[in-house]
PDB file with SEQRES, HELIX, SHEET and CRYST1 records, atoms N, CA, C and O in Angstrom:
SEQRES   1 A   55  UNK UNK UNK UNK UNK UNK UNK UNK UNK UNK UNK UNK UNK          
SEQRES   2 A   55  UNK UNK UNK UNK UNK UNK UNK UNK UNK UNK UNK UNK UNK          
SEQRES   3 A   55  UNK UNK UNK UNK UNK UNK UNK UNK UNK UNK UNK UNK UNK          
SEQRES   4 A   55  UNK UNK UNK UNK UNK UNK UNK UNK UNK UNK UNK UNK UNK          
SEQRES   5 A   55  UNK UNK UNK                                                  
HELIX    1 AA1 UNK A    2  UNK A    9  1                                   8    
HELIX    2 AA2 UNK A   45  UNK A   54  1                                  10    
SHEET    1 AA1 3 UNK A  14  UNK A  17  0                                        
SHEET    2 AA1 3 UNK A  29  UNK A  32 -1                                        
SHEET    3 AA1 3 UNK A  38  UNK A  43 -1                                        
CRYST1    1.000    1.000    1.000  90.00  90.00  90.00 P 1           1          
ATOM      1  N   UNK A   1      -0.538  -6.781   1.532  1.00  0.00           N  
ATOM      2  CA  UNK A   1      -0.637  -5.655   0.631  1.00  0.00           C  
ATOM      3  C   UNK A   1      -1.981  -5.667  -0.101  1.00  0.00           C  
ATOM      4  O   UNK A   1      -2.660  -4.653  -0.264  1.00  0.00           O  
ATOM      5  N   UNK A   2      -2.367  -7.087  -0.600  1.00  0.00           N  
ATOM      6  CA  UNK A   2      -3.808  -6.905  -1.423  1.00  0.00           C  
ATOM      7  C   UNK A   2      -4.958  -6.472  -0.171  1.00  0.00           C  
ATOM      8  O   UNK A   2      -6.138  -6.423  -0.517  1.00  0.00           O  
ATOM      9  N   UNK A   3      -4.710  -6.251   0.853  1.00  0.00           N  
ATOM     10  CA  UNK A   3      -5.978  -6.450   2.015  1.00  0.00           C  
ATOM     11  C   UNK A   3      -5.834  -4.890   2.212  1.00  0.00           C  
ATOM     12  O   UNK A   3      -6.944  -4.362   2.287  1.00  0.00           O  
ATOM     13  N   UNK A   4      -4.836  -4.047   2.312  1.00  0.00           N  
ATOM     14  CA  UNK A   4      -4.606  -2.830   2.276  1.00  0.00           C  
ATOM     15  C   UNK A   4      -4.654  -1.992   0.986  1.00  0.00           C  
ATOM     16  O   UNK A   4      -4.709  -0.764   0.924  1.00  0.00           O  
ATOM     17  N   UNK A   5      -4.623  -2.860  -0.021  1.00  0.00           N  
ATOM     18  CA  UNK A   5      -5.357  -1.928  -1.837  1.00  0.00           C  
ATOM     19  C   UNK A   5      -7.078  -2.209  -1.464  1.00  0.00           C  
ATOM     20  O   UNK A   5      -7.776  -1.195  -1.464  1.00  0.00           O  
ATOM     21  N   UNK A   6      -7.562  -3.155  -1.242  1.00  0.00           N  
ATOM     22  CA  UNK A   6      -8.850  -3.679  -0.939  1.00  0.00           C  
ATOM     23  C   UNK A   6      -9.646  -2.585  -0.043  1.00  0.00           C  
ATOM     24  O   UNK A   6     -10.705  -2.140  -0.487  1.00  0.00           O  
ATOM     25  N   UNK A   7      -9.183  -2.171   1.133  1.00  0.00           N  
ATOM     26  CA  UNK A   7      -9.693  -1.335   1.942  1.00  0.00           C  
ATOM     27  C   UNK A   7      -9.295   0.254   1.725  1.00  0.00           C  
ATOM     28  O   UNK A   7      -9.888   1.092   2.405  1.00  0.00           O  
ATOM     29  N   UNK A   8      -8.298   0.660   0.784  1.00  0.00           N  
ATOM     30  CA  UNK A   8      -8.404   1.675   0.022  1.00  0.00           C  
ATOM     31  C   UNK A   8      -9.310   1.907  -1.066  1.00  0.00           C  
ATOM     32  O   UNK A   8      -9.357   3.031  -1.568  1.00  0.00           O  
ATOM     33  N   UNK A   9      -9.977   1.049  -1.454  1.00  0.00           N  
ATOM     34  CA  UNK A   9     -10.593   1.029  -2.851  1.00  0.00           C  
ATOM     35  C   UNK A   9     -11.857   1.727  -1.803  1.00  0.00           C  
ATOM     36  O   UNK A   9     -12.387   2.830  -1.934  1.00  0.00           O  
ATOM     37  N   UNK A  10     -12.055   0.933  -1.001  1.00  0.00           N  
ATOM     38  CA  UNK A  10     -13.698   1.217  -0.857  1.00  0.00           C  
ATOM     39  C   UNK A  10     -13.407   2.172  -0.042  1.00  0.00           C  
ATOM     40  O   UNK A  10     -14.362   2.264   0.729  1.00  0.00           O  
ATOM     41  N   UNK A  11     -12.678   2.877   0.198  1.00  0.00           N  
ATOM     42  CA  UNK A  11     -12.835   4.316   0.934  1.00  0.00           C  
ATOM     43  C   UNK A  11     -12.621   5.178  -0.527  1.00  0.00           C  
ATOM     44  O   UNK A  11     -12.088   6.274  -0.358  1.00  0.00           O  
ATOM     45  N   UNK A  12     -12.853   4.943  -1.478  1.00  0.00           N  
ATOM     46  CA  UNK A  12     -12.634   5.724  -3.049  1.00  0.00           C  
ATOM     47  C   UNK A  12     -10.936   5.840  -3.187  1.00  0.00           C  
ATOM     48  O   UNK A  12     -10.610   6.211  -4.314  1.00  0.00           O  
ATOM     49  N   UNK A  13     -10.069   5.654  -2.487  1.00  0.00           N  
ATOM     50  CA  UNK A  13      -8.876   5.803  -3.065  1.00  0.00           C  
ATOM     51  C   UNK A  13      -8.203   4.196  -4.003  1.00  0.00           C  
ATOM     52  O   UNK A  13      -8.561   3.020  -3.943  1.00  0.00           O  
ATOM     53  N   UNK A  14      -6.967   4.998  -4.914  1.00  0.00           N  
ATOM     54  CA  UNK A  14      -6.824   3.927  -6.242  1.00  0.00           C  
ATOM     55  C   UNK A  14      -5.428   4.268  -5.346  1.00  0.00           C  
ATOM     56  O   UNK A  14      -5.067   5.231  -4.670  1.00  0.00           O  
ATOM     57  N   UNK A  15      -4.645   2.531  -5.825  1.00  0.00           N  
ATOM     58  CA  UNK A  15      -2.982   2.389  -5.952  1.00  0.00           C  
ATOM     59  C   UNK A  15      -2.395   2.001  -7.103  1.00  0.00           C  
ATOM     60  O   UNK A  15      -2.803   1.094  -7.828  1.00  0.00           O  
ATOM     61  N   UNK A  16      -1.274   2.796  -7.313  1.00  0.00           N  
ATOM     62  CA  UNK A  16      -0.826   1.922  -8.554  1.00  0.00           C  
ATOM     63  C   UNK A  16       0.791   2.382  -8.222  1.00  0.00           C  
ATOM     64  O   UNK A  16       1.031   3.266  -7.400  1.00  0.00           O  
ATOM     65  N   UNK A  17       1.914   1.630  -9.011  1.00  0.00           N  
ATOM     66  CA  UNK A  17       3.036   1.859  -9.064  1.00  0.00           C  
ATOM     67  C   UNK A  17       3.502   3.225  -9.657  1.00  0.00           C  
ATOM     68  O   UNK A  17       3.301   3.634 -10.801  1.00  0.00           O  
ATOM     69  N   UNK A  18       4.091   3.772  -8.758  1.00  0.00           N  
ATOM     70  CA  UNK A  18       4.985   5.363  -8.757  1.00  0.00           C  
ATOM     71  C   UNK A  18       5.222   5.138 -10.492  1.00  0.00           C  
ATOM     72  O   UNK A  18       5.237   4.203 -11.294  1.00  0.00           O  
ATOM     73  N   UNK A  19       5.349   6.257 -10.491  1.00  0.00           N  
ATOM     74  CA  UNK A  19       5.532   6.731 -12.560  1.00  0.00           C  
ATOM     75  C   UNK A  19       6.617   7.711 -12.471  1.00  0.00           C  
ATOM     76  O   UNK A  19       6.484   8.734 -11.799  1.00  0.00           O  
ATOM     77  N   UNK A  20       7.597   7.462 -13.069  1.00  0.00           N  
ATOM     78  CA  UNK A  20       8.458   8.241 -13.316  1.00  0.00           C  
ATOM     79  C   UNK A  20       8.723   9.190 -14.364  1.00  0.00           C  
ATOM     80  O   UNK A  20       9.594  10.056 -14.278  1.00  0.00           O  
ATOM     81  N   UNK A  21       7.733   8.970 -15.662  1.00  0.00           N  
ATOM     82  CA  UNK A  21       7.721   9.323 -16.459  1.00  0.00           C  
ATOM     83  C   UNK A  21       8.094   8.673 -17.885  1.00  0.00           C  
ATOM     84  O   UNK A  21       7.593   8.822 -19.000  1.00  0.00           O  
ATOM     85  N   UNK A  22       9.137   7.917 -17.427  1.00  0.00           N  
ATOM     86  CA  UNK A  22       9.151   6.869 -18.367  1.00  0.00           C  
ATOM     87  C   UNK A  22       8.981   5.664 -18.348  1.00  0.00           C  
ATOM     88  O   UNK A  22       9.459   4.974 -19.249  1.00  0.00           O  
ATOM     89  N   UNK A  23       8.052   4.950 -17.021  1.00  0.00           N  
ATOM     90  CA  UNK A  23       8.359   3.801 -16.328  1.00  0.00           C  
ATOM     91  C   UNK A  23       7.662   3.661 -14.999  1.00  0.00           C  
ATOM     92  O   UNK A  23       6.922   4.401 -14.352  1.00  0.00           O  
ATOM     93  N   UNK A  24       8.074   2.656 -14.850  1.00  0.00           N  
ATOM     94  CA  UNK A  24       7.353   2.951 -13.066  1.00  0.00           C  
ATOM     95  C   UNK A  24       8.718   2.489 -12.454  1.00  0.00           C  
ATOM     96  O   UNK A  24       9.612   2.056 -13.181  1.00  0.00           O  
ATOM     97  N   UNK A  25       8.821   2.570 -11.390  1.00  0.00           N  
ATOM     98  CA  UNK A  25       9.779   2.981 -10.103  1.00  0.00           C  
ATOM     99  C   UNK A  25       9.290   1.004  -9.188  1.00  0.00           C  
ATOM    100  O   UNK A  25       8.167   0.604  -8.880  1.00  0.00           O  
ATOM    101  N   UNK A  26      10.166   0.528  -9.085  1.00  0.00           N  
ATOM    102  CA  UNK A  26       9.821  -0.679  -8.562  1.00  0.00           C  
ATOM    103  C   UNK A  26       9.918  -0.121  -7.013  1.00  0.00           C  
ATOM    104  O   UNK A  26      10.515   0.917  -6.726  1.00  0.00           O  
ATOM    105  N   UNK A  27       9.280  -0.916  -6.110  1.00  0.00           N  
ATOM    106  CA  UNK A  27       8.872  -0.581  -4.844  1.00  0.00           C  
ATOM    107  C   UNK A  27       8.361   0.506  -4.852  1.00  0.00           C  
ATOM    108  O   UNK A  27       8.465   0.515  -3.625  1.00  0.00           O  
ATOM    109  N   UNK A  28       7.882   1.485  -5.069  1.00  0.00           N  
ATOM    110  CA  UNK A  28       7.049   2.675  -5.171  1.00  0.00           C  
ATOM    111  C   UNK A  28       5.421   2.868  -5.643  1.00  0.00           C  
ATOM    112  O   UNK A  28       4.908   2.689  -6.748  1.00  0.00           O  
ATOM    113  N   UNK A  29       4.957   3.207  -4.644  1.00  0.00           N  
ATOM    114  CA  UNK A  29       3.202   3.059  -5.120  1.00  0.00           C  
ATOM    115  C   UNK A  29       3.129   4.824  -4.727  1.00  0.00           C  
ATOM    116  O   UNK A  29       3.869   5.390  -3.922  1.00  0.00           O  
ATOM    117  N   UNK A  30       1.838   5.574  -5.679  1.00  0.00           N  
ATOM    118  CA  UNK A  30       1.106   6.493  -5.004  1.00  0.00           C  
ATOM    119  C   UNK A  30      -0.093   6.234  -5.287  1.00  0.00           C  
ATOM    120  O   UNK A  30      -0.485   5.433  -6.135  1.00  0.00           O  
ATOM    121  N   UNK A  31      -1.024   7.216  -4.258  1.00  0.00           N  
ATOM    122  CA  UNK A  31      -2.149   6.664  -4.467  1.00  0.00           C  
ATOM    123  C   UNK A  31      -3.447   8.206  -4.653  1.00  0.00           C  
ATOM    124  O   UNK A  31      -3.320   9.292  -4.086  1.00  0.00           O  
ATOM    125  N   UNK A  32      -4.384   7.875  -5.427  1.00  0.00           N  
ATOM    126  CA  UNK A  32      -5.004   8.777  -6.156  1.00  0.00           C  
ATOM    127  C   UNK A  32      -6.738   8.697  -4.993  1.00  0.00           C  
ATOM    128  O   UNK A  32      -7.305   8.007  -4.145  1.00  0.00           O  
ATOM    129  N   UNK A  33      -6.874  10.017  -5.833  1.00  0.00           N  
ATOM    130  CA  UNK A  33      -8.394   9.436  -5.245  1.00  0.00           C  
ATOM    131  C   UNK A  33      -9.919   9.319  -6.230  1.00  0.00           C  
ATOM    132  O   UNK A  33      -9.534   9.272  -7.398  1.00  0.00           O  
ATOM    133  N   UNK A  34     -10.563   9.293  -6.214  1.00  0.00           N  
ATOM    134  CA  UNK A  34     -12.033   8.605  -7.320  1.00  0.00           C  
ATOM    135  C   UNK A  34     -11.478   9.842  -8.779  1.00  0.00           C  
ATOM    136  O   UNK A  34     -11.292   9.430  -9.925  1.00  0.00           O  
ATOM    137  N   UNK A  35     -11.318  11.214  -8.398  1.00  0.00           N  
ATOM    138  CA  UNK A  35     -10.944  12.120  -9.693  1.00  0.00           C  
ATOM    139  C   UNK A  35      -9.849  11.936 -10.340  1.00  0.00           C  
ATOM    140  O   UNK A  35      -9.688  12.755 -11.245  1.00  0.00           O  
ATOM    141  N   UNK A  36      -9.017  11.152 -10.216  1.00  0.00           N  
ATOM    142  CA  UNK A  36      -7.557  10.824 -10.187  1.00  0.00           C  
ATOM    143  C   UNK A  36      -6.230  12.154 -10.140  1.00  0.00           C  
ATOM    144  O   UNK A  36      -5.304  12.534 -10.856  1.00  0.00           O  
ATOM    145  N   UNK A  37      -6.825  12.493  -8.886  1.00  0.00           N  
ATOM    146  CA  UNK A  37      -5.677  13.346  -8.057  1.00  0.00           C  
ATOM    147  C   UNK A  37      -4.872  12.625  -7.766  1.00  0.00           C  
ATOM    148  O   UNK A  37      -5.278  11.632  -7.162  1.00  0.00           O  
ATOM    149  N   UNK A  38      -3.741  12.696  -7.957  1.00  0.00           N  
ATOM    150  CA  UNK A  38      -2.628  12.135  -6.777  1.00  0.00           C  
ATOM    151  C   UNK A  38      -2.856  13.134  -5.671  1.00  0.00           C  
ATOM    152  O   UNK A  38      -2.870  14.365  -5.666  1.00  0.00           O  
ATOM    153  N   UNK A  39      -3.112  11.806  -4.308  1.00  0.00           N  
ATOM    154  CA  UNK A  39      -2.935  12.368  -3.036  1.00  0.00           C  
ATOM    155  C   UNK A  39      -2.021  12.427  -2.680  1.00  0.00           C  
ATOM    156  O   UNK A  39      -1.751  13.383  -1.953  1.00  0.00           O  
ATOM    157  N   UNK A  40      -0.840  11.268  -3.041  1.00  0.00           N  
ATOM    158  CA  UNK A  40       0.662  11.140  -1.814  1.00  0.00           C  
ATOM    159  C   UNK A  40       0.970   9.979  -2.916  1.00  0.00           C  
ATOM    160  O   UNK A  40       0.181   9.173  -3.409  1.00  0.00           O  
ATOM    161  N   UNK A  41       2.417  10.153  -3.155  1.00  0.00           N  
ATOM    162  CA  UNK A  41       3.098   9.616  -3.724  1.00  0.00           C  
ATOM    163  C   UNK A  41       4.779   9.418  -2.811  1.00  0.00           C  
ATOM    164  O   UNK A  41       5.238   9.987  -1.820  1.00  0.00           O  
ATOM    165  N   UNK A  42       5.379   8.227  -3.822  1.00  0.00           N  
ATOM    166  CA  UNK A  42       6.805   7.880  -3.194  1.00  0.00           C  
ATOM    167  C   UNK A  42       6.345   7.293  -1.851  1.00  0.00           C  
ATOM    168  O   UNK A  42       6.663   7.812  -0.781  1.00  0.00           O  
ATOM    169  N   UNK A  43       5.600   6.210  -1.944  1.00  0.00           N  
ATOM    170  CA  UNK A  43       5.350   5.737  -0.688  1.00  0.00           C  
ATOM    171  C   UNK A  43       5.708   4.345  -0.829  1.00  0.00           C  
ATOM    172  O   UNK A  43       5.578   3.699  -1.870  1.00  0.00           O  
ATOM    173  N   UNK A  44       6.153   3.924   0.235  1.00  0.00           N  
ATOM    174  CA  UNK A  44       6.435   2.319   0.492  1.00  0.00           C  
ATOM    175  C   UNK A  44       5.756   1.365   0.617  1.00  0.00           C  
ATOM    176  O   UNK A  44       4.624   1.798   0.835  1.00  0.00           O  
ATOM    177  N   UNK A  45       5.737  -0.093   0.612  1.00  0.00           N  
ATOM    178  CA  UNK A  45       4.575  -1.338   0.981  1.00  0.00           C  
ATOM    179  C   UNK A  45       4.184  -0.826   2.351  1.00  0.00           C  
ATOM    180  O   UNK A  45       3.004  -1.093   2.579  1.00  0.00           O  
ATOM    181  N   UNK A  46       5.009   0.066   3.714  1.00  0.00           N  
ATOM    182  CA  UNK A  46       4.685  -0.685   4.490  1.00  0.00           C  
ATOM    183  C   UNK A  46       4.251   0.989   4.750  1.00  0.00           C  
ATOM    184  O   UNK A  46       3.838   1.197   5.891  1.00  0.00           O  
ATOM    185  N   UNK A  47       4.297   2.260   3.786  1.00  0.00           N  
ATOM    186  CA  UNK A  47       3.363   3.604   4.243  1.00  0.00           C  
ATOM    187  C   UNK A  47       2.225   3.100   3.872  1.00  0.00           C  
ATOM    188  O   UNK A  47       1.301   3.283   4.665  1.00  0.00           O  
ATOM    189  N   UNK A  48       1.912   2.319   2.582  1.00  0.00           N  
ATOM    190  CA  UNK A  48       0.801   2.056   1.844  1.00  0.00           C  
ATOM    191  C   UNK A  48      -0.523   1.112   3.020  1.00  0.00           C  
ATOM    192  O   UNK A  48      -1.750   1.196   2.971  1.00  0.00           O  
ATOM    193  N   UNK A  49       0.162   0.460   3.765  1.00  0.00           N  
ATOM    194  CA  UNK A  49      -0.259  -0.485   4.455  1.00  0.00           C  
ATOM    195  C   UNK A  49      -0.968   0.431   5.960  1.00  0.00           C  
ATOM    196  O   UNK A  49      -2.087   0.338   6.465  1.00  0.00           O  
ATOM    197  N   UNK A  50       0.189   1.267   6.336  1.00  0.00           N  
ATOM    198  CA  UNK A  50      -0.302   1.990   7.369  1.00  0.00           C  
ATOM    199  C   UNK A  50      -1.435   2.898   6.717  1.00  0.00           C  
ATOM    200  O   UNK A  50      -2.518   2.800   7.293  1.00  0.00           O  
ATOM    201  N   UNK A  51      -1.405   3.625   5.803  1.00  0.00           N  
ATOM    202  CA  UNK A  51      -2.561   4.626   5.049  1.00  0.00           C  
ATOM    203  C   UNK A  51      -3.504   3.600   5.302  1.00  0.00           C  
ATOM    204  O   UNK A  51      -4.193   3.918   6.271  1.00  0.00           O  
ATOM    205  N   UNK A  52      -3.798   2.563   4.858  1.00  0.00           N  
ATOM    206  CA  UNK A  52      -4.791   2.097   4.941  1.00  0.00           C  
ATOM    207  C   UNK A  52      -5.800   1.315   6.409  1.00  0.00           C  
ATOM    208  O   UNK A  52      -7.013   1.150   6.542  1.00  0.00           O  
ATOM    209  N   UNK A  53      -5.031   1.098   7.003  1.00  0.00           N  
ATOM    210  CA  UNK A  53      -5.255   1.404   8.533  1.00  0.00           C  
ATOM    211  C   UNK A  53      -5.423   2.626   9.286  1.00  0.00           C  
ATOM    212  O   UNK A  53      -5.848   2.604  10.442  1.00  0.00           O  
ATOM    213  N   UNK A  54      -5.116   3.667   8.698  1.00  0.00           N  
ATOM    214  CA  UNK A  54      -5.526   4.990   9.464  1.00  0.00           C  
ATOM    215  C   UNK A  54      -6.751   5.771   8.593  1.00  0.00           C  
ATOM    216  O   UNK A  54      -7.537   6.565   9.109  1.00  0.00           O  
ATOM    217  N   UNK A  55      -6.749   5.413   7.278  1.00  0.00           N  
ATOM    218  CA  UNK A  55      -8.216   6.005   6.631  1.00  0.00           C  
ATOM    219  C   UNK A  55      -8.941   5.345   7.219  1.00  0.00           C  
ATOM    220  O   UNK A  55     -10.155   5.455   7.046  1.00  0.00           O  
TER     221      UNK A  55                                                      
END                                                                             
């Protein structure tokens, strides 16, 4: 998982744990990009992992 936040960073995208609004959501990451858009959210260790192999 850190080797797949690592190779998101330097393509400009950020991860952090899903927000629910009051909290964060355990197992849940979305991920933003340099403006802090959320691109895609409600994603798993192992979408997070593939995103980062296909950017």
């Amino acid at each position: 998982m850190k080797e797949a936040e690592r190779k998101l960073m330097e393509k400009g995208y950020y991860l952090s744990n899903q927000f629910d609004g009051s909290g964060t959501v355990p197992n849940e990451y979305e991920l933003t990009d340099r403006n802090g858009n959320t691109v895609i959210d409600h994603l798993s260790e192992a979408q997070v992992i593939s995103l980062a192999e296909m950017l």
